[in-house]
PAROPA-359139 format. One line per field, with one value per residue (C-alpha): residue number from 1; x, y, z. Coordinates in steps of 0.25 Angstrom, whole numbers, plus 5000, padded with zeros to 4 digits. Layout:
residues N
num: [NUM,...]
c1: [X,...]
c2: [Y,...]
c3: [Z,...]
***
This chain:
residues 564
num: [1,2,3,4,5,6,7,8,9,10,11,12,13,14,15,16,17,18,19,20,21,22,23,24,25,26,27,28,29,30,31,32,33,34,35,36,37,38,39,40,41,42,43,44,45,46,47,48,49,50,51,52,53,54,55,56,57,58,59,60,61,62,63,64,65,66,67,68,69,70,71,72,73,74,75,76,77,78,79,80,81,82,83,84,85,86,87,88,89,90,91,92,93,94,95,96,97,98,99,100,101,102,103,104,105,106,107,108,109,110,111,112,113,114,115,116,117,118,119,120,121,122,123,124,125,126,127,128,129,130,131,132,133,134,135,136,137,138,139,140,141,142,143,144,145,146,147,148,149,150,151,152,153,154,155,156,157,158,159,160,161,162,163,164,165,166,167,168,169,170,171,172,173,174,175,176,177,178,179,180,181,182,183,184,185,186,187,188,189,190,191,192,193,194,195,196,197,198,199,200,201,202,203,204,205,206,207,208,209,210,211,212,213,214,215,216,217,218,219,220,221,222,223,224,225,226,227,228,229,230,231,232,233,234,235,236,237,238,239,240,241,242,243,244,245,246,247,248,249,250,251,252,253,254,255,256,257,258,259,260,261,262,263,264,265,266,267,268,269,270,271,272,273,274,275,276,277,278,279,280,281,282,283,284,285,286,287,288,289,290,291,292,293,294,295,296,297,298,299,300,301,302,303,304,305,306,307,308,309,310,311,312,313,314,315,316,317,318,319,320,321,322,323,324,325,326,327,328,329,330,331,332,333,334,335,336,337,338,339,340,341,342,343,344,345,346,347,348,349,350,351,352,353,354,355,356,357,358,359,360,361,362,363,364,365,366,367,368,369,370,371,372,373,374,375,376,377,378,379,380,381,382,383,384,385,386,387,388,389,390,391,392,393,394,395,396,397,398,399,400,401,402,403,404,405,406,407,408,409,410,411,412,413,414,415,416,417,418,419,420,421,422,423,424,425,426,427,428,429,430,431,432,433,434,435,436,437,438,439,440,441,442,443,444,445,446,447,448,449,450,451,452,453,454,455,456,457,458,459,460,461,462,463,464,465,466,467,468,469,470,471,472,473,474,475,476,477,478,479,480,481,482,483,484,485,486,487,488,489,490,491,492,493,494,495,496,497,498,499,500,501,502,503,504,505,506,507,508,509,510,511,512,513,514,515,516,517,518,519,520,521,522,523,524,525,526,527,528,529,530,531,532,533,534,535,536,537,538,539,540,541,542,543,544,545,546,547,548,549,550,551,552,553,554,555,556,557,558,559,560,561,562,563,564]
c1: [5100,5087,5087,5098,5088,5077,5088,5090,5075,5073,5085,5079,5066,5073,5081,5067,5059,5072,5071,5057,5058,5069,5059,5049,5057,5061,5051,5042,5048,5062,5057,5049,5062,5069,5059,5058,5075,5075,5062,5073,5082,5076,5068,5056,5052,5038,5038,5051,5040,5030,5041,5049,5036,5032,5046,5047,5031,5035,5049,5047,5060,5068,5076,5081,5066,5062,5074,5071,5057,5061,5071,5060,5048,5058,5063,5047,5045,5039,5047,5037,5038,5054,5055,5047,5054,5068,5064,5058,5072,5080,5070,5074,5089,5095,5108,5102,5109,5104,5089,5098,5103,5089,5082,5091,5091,5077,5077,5086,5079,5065,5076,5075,5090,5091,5085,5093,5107,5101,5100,5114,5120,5115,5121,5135,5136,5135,5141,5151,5159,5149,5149,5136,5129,5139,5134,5121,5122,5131,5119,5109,5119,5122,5108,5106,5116,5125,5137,5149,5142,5139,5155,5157,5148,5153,5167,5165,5159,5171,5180,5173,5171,5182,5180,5163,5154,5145,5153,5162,5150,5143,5156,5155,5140,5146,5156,5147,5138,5150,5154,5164,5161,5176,5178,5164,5169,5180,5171,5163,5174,5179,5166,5164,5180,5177,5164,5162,5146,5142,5133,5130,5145,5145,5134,5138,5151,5143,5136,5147,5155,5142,5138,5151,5162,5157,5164,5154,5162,5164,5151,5148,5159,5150,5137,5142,5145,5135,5126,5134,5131,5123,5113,5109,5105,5090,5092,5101,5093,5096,5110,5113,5103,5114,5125,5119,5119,5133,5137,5130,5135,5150,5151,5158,5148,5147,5154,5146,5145,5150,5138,5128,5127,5120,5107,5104,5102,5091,5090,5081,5087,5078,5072,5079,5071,5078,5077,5076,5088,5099,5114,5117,5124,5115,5123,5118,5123,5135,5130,5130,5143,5141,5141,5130,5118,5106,5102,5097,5085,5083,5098,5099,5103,5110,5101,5103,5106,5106,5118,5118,5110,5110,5096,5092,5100,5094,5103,5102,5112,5123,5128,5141,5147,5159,5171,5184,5192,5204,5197,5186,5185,5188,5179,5187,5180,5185,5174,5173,5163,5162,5161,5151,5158,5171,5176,5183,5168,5169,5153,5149,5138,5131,5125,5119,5114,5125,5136,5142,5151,5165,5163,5168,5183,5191,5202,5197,5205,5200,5189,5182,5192,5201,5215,5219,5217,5208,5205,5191,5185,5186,5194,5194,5194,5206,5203,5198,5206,5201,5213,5214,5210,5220,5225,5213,5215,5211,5207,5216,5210,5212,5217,5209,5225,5217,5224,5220,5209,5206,5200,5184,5173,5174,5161,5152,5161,5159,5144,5144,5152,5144,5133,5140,5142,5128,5124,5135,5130,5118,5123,5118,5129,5125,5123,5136,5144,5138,5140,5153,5154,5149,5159,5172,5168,5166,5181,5188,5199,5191,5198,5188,5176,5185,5187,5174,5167,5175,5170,5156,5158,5165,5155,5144,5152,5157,5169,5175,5170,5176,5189,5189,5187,5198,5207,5204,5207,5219,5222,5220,5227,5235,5240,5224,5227,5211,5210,5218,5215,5199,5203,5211,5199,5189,5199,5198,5183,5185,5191,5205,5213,5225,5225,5219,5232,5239,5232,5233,5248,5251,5245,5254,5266,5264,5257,5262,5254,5238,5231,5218,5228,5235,5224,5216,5227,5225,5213,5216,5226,5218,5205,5207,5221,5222,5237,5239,5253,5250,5238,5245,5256,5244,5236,5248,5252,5238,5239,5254,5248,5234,5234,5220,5215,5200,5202,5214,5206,5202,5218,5224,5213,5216,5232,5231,5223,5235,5245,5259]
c2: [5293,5290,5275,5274,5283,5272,5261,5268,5273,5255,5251,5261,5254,5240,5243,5251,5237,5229,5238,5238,5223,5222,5233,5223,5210,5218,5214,5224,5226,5228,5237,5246,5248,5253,5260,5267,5271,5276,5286,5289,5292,5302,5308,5304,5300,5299,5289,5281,5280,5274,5264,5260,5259,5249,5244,5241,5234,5224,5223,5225,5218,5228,5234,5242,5246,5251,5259,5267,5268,5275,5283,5288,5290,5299,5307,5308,5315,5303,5300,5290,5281,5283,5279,5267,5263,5264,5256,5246,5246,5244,5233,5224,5228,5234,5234,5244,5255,5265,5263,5269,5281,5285,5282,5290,5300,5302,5304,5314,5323,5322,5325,5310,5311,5301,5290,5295,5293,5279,5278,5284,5276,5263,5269,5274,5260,5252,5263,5268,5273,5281,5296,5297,5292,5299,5312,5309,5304,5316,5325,5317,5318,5332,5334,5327,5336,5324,5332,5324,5312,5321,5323,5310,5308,5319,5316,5301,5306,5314,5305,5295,5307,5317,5333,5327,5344,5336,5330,5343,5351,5342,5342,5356,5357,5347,5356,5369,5361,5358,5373,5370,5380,5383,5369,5370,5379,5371,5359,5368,5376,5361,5358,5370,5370,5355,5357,5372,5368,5364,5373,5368,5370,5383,5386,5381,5388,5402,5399,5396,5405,5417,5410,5403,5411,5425,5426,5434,5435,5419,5418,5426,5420,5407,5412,5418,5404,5398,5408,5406,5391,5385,5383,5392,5385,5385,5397,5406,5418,5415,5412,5425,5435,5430,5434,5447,5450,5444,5452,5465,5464,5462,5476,5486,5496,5510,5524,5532,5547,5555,5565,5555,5540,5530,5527,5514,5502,5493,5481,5468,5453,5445,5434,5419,5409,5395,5382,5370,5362,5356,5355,5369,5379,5390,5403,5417,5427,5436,5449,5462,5471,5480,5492,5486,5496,5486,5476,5464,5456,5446,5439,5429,5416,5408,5396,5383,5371,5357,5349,5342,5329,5315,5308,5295,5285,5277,5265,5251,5243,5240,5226,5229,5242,5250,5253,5257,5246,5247,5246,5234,5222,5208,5196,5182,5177,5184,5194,5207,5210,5226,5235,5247,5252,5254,5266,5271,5267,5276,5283,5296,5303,5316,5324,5336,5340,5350,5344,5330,5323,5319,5304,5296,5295,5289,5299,5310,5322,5320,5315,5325,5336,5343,5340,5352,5367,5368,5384,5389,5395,5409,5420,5429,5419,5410,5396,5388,5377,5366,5359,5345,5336,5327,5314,5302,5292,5279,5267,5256,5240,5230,5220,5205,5199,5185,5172,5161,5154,5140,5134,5132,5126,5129,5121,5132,5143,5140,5138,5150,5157,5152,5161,5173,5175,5171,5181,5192,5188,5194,5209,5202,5207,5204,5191,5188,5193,5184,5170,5175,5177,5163,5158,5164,5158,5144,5145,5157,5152,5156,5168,5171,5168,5180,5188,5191,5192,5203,5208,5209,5214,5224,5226,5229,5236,5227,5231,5223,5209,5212,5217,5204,5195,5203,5200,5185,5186,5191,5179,5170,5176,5186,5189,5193,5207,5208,5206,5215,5224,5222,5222,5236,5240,5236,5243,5257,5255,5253,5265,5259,5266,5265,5251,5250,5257,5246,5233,5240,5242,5228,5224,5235,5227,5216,5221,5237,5236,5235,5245,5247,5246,5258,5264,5260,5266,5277,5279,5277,5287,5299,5294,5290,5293,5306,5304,5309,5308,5292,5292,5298,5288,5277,5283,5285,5272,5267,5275,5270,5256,5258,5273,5268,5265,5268,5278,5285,5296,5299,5296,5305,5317,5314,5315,5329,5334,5328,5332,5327]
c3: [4535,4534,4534,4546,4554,4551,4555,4568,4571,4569,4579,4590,4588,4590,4601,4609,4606,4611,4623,4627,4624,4637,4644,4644,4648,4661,4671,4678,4692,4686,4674,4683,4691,4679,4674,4689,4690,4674,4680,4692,4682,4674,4686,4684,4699,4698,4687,4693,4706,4698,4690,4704,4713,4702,4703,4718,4716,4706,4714,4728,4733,4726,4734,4723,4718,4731,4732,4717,4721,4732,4726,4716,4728,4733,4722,4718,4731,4737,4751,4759,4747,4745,4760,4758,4747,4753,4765,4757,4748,4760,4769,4753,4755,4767,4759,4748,4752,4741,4747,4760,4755,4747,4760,4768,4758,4761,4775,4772,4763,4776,4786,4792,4796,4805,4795,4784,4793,4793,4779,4776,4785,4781,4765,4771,4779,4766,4756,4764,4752,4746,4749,4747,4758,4767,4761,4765,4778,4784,4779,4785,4798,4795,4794,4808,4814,4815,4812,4816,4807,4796,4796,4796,4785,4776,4779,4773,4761,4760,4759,4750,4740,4742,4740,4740,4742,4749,4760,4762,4761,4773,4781,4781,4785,4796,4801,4801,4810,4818,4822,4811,4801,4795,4793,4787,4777,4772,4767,4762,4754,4750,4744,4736,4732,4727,4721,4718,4715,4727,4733,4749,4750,4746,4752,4766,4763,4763,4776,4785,4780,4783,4797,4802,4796,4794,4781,4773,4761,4759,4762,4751,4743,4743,4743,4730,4724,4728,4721,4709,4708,4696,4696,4708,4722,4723,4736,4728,4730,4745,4745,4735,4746,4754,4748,4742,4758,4761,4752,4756,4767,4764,4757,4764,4768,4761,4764,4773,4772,4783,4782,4786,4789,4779,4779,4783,4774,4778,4770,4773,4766,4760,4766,4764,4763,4767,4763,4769,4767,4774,4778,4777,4786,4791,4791,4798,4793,4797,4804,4795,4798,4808,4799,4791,4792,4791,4800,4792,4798,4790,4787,4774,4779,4770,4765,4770,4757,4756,4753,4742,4742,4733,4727,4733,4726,4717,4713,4712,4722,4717,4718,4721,4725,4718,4728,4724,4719,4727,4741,4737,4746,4740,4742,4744,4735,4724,4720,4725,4737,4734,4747,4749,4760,4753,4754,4741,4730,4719,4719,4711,4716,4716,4727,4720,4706,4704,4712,4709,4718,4709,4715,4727,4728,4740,4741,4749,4753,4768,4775,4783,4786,4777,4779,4770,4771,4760,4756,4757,4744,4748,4744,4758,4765,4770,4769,4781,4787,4792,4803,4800,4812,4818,4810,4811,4821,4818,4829,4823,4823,4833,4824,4828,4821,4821,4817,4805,4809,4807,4798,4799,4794,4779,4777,4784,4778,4765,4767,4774,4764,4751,4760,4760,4744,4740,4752,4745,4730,4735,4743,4756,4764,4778,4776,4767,4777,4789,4780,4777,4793,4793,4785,4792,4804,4801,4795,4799,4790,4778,4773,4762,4773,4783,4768,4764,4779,4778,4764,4771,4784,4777,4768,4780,4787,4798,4800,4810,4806,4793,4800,4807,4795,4788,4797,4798,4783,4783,4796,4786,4772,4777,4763,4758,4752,4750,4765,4770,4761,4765,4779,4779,4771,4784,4792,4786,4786,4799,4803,4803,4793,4799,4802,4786,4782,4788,4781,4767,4771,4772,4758,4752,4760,4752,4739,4738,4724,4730,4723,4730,4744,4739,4737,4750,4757,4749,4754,4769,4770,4761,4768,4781,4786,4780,4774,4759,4760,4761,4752,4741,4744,4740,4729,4722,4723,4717,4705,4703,4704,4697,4690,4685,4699,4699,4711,4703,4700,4713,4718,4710,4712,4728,4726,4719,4731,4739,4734,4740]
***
């Protein structure tokens, strides 16, 4: 034993010299960056400022440097300097779309709502299909008293990461903002019922039902749940001087004597203090009955509490971005171009130390309105319902139908096209996508020229250039399953879902057996279209085709809340 210890204590010498031998190799700029996100990692903030400040000196085009040291300035409590450093992270590359989330995360927390929309927006216009980002933004527009937006926010969040607390829960601080309050309830009863841990939800769900619904006893009800959470909310002593009253005054009041009335009980709450925080409903309590025989002067309101709220991020850009892999756009060229606003990427996330989101999933039950009478967590109460709006109507495209174009100048294409990958090899997206431009007007004929402008224009969002060059595409090989299927893709990002429906419909025609059209469809009709009869008749069919699909998970979760 003893001699295999020594042969041990020897090997972990050899392998710490080995280490520190690569330690020392690094250079300085890139081992003070390292040195700065392992600091991160463990909490240290202070130290990781020291490392990254270091970091962004020796570094100072790093994009990536600038966006750490500002990560770590403003988690060390430093904000001037986590500003600057995010600025200076997005004048290197606008495209960084972390640096834009942390920013905007900033300007959230010092109530700079209108530079934190900006923010968010720039992140949900490159990331449409992270929930994330959505979640964010709505509060800032929530917070902004932007309330239709906020909906709109929420309710994409929703769909990208179906039964999310958050997104219910900021639909139904929405919805109370409204005059909406009943409908407020159910997301909030969703949220809970989903996530039984979530404590704005509960909370929330207390508040409306004291101020809006004059329901003492589900307030209580929820007040009492909240209580009973672990580990207890920072304003528990609060919440339960609110319940203790709740629930001294929903006793039934005692016998009286005939021989002489009682004496009166005069009694005086205890003061509340509130906190500042943010999105929460503001209830005023319900008047005491009338028999009641004190008259309280100082009523316990309930306290307000934050929704839940991410860290900045703190990530390297990624070279390429995950999407689902039934739904990814297809270069010509033969490698995949990924797209960061697909809708169905796969992302887990966490948006409070308690409560963790399960993970993105592109099957959501509904987008922002229930389509199902769901029953409220209460016991006296009957469930509320919420009645579905009518059936979404969508514009439908005015198809351009334009006919094979003759051959141009292929000369100028190709130089033009040469341009475009060595531009795409290096994520600069803008400029990819005007000598791809370029090059399918010297020679319209050019499919794959048509094909990937199409890619780009996609990829930034331009939808009807790339609408336009799908359909010159499809002019010249109208058999290109890969752009049809990019073009029905545009359309649904578009806003034309039913008009989608009808491009994936024609592949299937001629190739029944597309996996990812199945599923797209899928998508289209559980998402979008609202139809589960029809989205049940797709997902079934992808898992009879590919039962190892990497959305089959998420598919099969979705058809047992659907049932048939």
């Amino acid at each position: 034993m003893l001699a295999k210890k020594n042969r041990s204590c020897f090997g972990a010498v050899i392998f710490l010299t080995f280490a520190l031998f690569i330690v020392g190799c690094t250079p300085p700029g890139p081992r003070a960056l390292l040195k700065g996100k392992k600091f991160l990692d463990r909490g240290d903030y202070a130290a990781a400022v020291v490392e990254l400040k270091t970091a962004t000196a020796l570094l100072p085009a790093s994009a990536q440097a600038w966006n750490y040291y500002g990560v770590a300035c403003q988690r060390a409590g430093q904000p001037a300097d986590a500003v600057t450093a995010y600025q200076r992270a997005l004048t290197l590359d606008r495209d960084l779309v972390e640096a834009h989330y942390n920013l905007g995360s900033l300007w959230l927390e010092q109530n700079k709502l209108a530079d934190a929309k900006t923010e968010f927006t720039a992140y949900t216009l490159r990331r449409s299909n992270e929930p994330e980002g959505w979640l964010k933004l709505g509060s800032a527009q929530l917070r902004a008293s932007d309330f239709i937006a906020a909906e709109k926010s929420f309710s994409t969040a929703l769909s990208l990461n179906t039964n999310n607390a958050e997104a219910l829960n900021g639909l139904g601080l929405a919805r109370v903002q409204r005059g909406r309050p009943r409908e407020a309830s159910q997301y909030f009863a969703l949220a809970v019922q989903y996530h039984p841990d979530y404590a704005p939800a509960l909370l929330n769900m207390a508040t409306v039902a004291q101020q809006d619904l004059h329901d003492n006893k589900l307030a209580l009800q929820n007040y009492r749940a909240y209580l009973a959470l672990t580990p207890r909310p920072e304003n528990w002593d609060a919440v339960n001087a609110i319940a203790n009253d709740l629930e001294q005054n929903l006793k039934p009041p005692a016998p009286v004597a005939a021989v002489a009335p009682p004496p009166a009980i005069h009694t005086v709450a205890p003061a509340v203090s509130e906190t500042k925080t943010q999105n929460v409903v503001r209830p005023v309590p319900s008047p005491k009955p009338a028999a009641a025989a004190a008259v309280r002067t100082n009523p316990i309101l309930p306290p307000r509490l934050v929704s839940s709220t991410a860290k900045p991020v703190a990530k390297v850009k990624p070279e390429t971005v995950v999407v689902a892999p039934s739904e990814k756009i297809v270069a010509a060229t033969g490698s995949p171009v990924t797209m960061a606003e697909q809708p169905d990427a796969k992302l887990n996330y966490s948006t409070s130390e308690k409560y963790v989101a399960t993970g993105v999933t592109p099957l959501p039950l509904s987008n922002s309105e229930s389509e199902k009478e769901t029953p409220a967590p209460t016991v006296d109460e009957k469930p509320v319902k919420i009645i579905p709006s009518a059936p979404p109507v969508f514009p439908r495209y005015l198809y351009l139908s334009p006919r094979k174009p003759a051959a141009g100048d292929r000369v100028a294409a190709s130089a033009a096209f040469s341009k475009a990958r060595i531009f795409e090899q290096g994520s600069h997206w803008t400029d990819a996508m005007e000598s791809y431009r370029r090059a399918a007007e010297a020679d319209a004929s050019w499919f794959e020229a048509q094909y990937n402008y199409g890619v780009l224009a996609y990829r930034l969002r331009s939808f009807p250039a790339a609408l336009s060059a799908y359909e010159t595409a499809l002019a010249i090989q109208p058999g290109s399953t890969d752009a049809r299927y990019n073009f029905a893709l545009t359309l649904k990002s578009s806003g034309y879902a039913a008009d989608a429906v009808n491009e994936l419909e024609k592949i299937l025609a001629t190739n029944p057996d597309e996996v990812r059209v199945q599923l797209a469809l899928g998508n289209l009709y559980a998402q979008q279209l609202h139809n589960p009869v029809q989205a049940r008749k797709h997902y079934l069919k992808v898992l009879a085709l590919d039962p190892h699909n990497p959305q089959a998970s998420d598919i099969r979760y979705w058809l047992t809340q659907n049932p048939a």
